[in-house]
ChimeraX commands (.cxc) that place a marker at each C-alpha (Angstrom):
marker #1 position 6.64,-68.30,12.90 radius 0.5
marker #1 position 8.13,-65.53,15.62 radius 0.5
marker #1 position 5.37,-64.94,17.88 radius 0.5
marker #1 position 7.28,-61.62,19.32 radius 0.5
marker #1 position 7.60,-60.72,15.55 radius 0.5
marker #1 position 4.03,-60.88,14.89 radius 0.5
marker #1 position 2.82,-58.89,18.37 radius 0.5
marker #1 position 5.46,-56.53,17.43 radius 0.5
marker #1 position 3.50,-56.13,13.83 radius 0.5
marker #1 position 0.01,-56.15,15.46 radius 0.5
marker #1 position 1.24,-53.24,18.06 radius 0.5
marker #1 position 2.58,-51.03,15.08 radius 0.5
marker #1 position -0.52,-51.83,12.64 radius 0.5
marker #1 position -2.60,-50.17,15.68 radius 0.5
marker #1 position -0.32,-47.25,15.88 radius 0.5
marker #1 position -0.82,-46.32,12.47 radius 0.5
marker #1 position -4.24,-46.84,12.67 radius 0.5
marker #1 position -4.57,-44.33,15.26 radius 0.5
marker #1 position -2.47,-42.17,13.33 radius 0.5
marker #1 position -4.61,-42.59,10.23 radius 0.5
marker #1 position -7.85,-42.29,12.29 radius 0.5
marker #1 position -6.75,-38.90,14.14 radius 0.5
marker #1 position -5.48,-37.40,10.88 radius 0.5
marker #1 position -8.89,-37.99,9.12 radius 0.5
marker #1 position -10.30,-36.58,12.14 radius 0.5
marker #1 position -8.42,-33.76,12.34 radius 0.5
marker #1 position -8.99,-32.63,8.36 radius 0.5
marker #1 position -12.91,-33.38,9.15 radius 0.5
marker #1 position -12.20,-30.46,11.80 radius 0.5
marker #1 position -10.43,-28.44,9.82 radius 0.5
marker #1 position -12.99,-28.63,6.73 radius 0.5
marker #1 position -15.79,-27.80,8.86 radius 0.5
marker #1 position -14.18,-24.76,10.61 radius 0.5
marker #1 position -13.49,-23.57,7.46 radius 0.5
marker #1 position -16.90,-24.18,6.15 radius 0.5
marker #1 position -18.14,-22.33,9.31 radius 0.5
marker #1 position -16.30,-18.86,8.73 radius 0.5
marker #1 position -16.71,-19.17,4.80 radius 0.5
marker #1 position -20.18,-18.99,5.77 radius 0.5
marker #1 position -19.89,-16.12,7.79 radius 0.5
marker #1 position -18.04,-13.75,5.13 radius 0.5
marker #1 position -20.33,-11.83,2.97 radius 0.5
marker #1 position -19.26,-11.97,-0.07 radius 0.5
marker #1 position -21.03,-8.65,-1.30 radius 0.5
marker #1 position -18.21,-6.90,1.20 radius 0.5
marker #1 position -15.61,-4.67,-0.24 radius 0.5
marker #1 position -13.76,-4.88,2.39 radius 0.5
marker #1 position -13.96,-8.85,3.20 radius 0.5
marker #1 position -10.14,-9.88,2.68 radius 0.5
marker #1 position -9.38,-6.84,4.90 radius 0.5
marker #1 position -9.33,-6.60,8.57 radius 0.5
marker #1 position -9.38,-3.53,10.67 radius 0.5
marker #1 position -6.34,-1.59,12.81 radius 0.5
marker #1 position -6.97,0.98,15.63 radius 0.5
marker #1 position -5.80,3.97,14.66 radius 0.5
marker #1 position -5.85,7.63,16.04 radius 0.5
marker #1 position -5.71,11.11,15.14 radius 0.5
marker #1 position -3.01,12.04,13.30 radius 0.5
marker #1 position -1.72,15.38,10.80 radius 0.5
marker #1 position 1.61,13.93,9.36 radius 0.5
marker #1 position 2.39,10.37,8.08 radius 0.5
marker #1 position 5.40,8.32,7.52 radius 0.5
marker #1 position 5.80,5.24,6.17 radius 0.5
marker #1 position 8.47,2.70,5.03 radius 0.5
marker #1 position 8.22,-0.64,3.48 radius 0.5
marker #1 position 8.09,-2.73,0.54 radius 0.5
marker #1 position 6.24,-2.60,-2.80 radius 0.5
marker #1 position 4.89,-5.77,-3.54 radius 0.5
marker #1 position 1.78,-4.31,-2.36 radius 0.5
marker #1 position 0.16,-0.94,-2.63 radius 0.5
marker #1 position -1.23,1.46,0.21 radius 0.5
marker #1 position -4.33,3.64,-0.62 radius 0.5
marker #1 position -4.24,6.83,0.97 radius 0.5
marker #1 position -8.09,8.28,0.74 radius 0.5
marker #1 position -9.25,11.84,2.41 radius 0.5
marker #1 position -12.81,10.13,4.42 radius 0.5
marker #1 position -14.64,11.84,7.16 radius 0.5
marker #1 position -13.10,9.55,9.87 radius 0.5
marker #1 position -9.90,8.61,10.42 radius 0.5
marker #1 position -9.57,4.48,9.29 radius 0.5
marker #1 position -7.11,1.89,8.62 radius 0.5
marker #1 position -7.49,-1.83,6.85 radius 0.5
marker #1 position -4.43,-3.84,6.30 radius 0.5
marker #1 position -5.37,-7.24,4.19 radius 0.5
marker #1 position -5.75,-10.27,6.54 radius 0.5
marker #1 position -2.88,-12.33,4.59 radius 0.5
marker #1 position -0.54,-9.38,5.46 radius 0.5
marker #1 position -1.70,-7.63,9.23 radius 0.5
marker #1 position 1.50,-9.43,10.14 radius 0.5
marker #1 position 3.45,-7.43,7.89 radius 0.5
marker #1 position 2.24,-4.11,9.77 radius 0.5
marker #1 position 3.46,-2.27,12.60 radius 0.5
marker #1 position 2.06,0.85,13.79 radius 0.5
marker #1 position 2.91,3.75,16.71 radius 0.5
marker #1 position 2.34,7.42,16.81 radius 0.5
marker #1 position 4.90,10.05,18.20 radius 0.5
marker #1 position 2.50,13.44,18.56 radius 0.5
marker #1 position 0.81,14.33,15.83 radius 0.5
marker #1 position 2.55,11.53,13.41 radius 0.5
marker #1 position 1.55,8.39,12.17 radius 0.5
marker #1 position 4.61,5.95,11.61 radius 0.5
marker #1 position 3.75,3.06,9.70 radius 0.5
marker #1 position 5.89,-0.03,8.81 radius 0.5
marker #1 position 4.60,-2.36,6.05 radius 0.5
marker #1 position 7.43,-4.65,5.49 radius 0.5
marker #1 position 6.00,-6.48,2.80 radius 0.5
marker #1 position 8.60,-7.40,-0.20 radius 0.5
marker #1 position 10.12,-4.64,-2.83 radius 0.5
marker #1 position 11.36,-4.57,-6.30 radius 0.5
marker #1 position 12.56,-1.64,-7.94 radius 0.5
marker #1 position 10.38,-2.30,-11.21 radius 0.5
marker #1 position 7.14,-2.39,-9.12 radius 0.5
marker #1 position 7.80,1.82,-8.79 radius 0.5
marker #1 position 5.73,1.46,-12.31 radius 0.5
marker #1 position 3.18,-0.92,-12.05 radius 0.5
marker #1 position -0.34,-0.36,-11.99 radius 0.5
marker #1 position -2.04,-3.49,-10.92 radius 0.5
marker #1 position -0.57,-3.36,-7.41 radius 0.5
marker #1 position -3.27,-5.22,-5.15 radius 0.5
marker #1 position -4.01,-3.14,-2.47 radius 0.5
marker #1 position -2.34,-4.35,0.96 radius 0.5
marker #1 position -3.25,-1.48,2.87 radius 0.5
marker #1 position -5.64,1.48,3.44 radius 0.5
marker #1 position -5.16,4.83,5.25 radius 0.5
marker #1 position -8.20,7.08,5.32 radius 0.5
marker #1 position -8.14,10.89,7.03 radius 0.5
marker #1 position -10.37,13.80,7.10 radius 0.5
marker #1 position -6.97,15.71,6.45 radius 0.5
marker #1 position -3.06,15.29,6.08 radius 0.5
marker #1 position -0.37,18.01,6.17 radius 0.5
marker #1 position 2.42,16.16,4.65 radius 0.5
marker #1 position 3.28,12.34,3.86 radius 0.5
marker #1 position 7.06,10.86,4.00 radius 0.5
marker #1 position 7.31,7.58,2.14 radius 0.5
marker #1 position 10.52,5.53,1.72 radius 0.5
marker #1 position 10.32,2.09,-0.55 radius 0.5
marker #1 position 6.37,1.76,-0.98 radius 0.5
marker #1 position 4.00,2.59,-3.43 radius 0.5
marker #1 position 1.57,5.20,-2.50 radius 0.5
marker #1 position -1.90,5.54,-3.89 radius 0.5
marker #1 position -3.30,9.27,-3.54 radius 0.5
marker #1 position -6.90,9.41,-4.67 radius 0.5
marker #1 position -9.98,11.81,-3.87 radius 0.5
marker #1 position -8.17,14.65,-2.12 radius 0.5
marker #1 position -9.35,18.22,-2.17 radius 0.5
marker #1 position -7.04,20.07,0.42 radius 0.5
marker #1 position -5.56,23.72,0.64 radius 0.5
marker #1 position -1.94,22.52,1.07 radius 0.5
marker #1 position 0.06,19.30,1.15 radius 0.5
marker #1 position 3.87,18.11,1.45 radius 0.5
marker #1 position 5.03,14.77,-0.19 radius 0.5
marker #1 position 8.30,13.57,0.21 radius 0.5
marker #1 position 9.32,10.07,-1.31 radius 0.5
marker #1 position 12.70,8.23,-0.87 radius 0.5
marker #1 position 13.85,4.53,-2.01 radius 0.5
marker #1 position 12.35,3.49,-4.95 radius 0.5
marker #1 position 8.76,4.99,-3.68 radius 0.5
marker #1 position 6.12,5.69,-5.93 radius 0.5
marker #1 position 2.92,8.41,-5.20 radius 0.5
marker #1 position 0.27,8.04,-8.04 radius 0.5
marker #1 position -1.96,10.61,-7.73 radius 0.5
marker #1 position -5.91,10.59,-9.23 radius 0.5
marker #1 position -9.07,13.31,-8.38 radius 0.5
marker #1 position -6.84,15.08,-6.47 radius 0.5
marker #1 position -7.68,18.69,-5.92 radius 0.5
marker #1 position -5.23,20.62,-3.91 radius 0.5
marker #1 position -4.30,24.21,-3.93 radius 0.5
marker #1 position -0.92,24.20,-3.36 radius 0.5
marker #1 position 1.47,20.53,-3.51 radius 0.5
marker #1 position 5.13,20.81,-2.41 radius 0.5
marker #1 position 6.73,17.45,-3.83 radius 0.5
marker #1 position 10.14,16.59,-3.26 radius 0.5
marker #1 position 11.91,12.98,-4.64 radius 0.5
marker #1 position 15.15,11.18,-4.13 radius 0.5
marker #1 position 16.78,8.09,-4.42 radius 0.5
marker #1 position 15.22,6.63,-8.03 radius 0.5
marker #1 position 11.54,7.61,-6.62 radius 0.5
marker #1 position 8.49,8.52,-8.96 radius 0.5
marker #1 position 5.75,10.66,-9.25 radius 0.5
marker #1 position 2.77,9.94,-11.17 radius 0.5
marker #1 position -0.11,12.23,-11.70 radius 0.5
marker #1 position -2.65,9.94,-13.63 radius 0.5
marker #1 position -6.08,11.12,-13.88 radius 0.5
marker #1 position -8.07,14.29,-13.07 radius 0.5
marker #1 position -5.91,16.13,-10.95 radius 0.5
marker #1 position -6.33,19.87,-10.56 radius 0.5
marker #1 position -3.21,21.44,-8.90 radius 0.5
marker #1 position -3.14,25.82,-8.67 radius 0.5
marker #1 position 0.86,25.06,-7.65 radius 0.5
marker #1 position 2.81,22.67,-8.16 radius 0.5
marker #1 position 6.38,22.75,-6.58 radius 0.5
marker #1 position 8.25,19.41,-7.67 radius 0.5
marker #1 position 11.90,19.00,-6.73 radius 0.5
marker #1 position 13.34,15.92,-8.02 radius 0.5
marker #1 position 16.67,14.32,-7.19 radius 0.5
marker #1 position 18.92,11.03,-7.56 radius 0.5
marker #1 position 17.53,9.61,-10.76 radius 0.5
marker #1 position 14.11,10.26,-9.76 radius 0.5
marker #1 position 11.01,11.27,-12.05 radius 0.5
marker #1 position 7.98,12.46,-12.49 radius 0.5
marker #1 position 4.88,11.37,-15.17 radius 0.5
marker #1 position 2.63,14.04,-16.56 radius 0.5
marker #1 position -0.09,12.25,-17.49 radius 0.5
marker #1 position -3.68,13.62,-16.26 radius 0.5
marker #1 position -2.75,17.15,-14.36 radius 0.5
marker #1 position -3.72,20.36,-15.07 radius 0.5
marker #1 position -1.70,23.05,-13.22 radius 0.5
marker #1 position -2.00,26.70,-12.99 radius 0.5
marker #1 position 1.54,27.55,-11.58 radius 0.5
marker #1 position 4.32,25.07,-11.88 radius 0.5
marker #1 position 7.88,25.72,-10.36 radius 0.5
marker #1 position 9.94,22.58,-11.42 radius 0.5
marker #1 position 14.15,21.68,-9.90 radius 0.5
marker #1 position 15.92,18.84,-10.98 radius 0.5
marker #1 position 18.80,17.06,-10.32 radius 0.5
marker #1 position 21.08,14.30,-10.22 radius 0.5
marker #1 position 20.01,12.60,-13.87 radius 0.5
marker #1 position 15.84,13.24,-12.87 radius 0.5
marker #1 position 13.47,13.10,-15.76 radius 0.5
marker #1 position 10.11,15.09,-16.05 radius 0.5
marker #1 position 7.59,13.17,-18.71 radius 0.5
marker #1 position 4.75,15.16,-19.81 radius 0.5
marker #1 position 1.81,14.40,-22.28 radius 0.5
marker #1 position 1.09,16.73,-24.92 radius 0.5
marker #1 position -1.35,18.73,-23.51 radius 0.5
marker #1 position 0.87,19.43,-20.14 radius 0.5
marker #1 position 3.70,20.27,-22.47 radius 0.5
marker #1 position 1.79,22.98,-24.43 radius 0.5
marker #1 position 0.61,24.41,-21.05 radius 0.5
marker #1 position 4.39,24.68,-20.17 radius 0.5
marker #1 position 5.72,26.00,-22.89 radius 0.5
marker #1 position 2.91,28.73,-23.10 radius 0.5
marker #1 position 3.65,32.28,-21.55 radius 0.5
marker link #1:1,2 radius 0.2
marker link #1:2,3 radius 0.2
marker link #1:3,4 radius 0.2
marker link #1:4,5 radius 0.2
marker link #1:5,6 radius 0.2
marker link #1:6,7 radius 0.2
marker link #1:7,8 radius 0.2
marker link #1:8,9 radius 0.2
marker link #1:9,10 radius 0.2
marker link #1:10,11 radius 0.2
marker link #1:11,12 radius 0.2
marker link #1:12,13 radius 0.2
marker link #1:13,14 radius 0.2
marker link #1:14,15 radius 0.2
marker link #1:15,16 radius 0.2
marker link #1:16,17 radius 0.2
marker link #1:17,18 radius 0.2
marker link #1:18,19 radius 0.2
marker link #1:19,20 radius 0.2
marker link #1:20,21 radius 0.2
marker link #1:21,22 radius 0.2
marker link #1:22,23 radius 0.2
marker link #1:23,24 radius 0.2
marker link #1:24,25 radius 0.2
marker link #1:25,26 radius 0.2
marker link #1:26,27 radius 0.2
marker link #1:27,28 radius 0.2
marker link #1:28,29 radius 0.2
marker link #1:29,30 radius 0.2
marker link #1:30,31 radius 0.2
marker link #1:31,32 radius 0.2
marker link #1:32,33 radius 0.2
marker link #1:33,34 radius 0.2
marker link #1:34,35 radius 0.2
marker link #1:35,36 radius 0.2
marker link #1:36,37 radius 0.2
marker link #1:37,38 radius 0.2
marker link #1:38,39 radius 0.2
marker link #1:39,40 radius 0.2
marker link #1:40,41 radius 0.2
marker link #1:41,42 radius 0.2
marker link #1:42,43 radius 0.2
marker link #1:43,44 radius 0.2
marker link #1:44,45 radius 0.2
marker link #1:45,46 radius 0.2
marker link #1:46,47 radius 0.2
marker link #1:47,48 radius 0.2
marker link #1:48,49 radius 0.2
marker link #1:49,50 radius 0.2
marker link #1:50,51 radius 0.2
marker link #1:51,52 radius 0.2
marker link #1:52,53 radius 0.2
marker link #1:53,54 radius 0.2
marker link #1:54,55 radius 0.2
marker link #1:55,56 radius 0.2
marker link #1:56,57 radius 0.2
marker link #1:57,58 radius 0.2
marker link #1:58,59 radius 0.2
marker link #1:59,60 radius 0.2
marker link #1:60,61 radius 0.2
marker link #1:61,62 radius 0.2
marker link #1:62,63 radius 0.2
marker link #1:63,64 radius 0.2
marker link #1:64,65 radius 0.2
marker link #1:65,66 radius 0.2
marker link #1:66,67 radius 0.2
marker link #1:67,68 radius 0.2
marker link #1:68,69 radius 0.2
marker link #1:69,70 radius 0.2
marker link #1:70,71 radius 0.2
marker link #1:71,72 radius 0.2
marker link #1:72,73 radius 0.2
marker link #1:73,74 radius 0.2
marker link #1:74,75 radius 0.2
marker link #1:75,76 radius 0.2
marker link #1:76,77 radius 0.2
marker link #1:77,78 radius 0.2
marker link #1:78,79 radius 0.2
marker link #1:79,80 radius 0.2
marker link #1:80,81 radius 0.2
marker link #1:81,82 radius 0.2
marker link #1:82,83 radius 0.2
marker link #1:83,84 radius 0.2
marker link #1:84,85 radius 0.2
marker link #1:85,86 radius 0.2
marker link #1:86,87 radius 0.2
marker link #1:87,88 radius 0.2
marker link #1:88,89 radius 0.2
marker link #1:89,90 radius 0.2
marker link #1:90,91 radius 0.2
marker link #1:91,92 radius 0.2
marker link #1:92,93 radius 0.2
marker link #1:93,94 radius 0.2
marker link #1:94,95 radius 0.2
marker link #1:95,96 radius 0.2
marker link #1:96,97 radius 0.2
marker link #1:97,98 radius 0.2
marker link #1:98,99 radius 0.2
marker link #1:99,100 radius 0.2
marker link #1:100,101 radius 0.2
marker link #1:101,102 radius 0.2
marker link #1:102,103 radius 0.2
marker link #1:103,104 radius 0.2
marker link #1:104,105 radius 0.2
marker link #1:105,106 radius 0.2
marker link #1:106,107 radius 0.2
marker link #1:107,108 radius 0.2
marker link #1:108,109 radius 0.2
marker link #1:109,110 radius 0.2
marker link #1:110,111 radius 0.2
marker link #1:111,112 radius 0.2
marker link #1:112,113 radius 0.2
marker link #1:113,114 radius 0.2
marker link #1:114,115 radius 0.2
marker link #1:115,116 radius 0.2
marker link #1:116,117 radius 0.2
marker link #1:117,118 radius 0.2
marker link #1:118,119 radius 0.2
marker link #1:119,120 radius 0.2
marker link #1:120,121 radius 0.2
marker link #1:121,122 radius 0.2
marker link #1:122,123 radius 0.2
marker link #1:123,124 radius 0.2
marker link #1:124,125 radius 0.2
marker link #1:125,126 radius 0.2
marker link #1:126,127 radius 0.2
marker link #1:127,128 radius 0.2
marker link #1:128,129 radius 0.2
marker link #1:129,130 radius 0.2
marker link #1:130,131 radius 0.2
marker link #1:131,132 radius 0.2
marker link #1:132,133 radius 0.2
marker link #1:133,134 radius 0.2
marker link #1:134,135 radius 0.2
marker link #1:135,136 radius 0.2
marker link #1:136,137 radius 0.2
marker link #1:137,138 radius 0.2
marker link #1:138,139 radius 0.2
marker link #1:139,140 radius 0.2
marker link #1:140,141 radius 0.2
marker link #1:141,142 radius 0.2
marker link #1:142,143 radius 0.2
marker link #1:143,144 radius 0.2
marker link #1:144,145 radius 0.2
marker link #1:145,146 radius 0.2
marker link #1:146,147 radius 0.2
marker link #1:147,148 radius 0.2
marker link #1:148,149 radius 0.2
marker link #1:149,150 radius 0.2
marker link #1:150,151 radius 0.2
marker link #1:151,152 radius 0.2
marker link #1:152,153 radius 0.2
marker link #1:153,154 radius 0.2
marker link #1:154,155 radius 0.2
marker link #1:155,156 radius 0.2
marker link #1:156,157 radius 0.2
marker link #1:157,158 radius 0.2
marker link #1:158,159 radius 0.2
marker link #1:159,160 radius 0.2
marker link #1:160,161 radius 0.2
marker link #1:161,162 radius 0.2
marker link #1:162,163 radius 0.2
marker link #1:163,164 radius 0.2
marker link #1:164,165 radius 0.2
marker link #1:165,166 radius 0.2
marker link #1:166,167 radius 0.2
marker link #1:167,168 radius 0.2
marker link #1:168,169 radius 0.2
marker link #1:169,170 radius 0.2
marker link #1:170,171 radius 0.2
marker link #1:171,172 radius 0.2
marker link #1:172,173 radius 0.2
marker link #1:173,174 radius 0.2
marker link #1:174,175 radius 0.2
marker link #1:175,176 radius 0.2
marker link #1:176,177 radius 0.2
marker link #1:177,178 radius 0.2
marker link #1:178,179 radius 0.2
marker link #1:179,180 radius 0.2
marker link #1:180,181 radius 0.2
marker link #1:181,182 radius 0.2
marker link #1:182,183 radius 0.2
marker link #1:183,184 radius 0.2
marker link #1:184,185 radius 0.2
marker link #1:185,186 radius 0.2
marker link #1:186,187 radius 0.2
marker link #1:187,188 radius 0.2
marker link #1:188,189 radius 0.2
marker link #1:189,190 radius 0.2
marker link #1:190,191 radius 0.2
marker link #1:191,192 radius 0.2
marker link #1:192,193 radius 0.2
marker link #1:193,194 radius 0.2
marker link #1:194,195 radius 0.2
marker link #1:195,196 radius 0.2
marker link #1:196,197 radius 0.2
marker link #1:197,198 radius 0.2
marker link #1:198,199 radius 0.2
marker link #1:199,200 radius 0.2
marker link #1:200,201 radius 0.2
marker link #1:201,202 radius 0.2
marker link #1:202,203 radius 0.2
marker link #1:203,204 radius 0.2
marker link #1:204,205 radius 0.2
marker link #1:205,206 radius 0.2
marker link #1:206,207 radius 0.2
marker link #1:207,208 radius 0.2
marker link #1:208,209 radius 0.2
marker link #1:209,210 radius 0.2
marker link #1:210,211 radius 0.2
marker link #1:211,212 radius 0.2
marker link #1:212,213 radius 0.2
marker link #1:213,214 radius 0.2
marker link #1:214,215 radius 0.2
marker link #1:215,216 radius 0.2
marker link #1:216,217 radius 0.2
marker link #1:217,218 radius 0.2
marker link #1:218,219 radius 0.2
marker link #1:219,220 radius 0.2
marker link #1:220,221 radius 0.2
marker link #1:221,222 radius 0.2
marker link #1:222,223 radius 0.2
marker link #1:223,224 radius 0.2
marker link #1:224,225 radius 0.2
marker link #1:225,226 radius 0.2
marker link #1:226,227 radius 0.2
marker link #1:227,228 radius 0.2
marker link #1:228,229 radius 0.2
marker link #1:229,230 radius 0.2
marker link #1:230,231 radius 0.2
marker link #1:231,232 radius 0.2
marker link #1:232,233 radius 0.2
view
């Protein structure tokens, strides 16, 4: 029997011990921290995965990024901005005058220009906009009712548009982007210039004056009722 061997054993037995004991200590932590903010959230909150980001006046916005997760655009009294917890690190933010530049480089895939169960990653509200550049995300355009408004999209962007109301809407897409105009949207004119594959989805609009250019292999889809309306004198 090695005497040396066996204080040598005895040392290292009370090592991991003290490993063992501060780990368990350390996950007792943890757990109750987390049980103290779960506590805290209240679960009847829209808004509780989402955390808020100064923002200031602004009349234009642009905005590049990925698609893996939408951004709602919403006309509100007040000008606002949420970005979900899991992704404020994704977000970067400045203003230049009287623009908004917003960078939400979350991942992109081409196919995401058509899905429509995006969860929400981030939320821009304004009392009013003048125009919107988007290159790469997918924009969510709900609730406006506005005299006049610019949209240009780039990169595999996508603007879905629903309750919109808008007097006049100049849109103009490149590079494989798409326009979809889903539910209950009333548009007087409607000036849509698509380019470089892009296209454009009929779905819920009704239009009083539409003044269509394509390009570049683009592709207009309309629903029945929008193609009647077009074809009418």
């Amino acid at each position: 029997f090695n005497l040396i061997d066996y204080q040598e054993m005895k040392t290292s037995n009370k090592i991991l011990l003290g490993l063992f004991f501060g780990l368990l200590a350390t996950l007792i932590w943890v757990d109750f921290s987390l049980q103290t903010v779960y506590a805290n959230i209240n679960l009847a909150d829209a808004f509780k995965n989402y955390q808020n980001v100064p923002v200031q006046p602004f009349k234009y916005l642009k905005i590049t990024g990925g698609n893996a997760y939408a951004i709602e655009i919403r006309q509100a009294e007040k000008f606002d901005m949420k970005v979900m917890t899991s992704r404020a690190s994704f977000l970067k933010t400045n203003w230049q005058k009287d623009t908004l530049f917003v960078r939400f480089l979350v991942a992109g895939a081409p196919q995401n220009r058509f899905a429509n169960d995006l969860p929400i990653g981030l939320m821009i509200s304004c009392p009013n906009i003048n125009g919107i550049l988007a290159n790469g995300t997918h924009n969510l355009i709900s609730q406006w009712n506005s005299n006049s408004l610019q949209i240009g999209l780039s990169g595999n962007a996508t603007a879905q548009f629903d309750s919109t109301n808008l007097d006049k809407l100049i849109a103009v897409g490149n590079h494989q982007s798409v326009f979809k105009f889903q539910t209950a949207n009333q548009i007087h004119k409607l000036s849509l210039h698509l380019n470089n594959s892009s296209s454009a989805y009929f779905e819920g609009i009704d239009y009083q004056n539409f003044e269509p250019l394509l390009s570049d292999s683009a592709i207009l889809v309309l629903k029945q009722q929008a193609s009647e309306k077009l074809r009418s004198p």
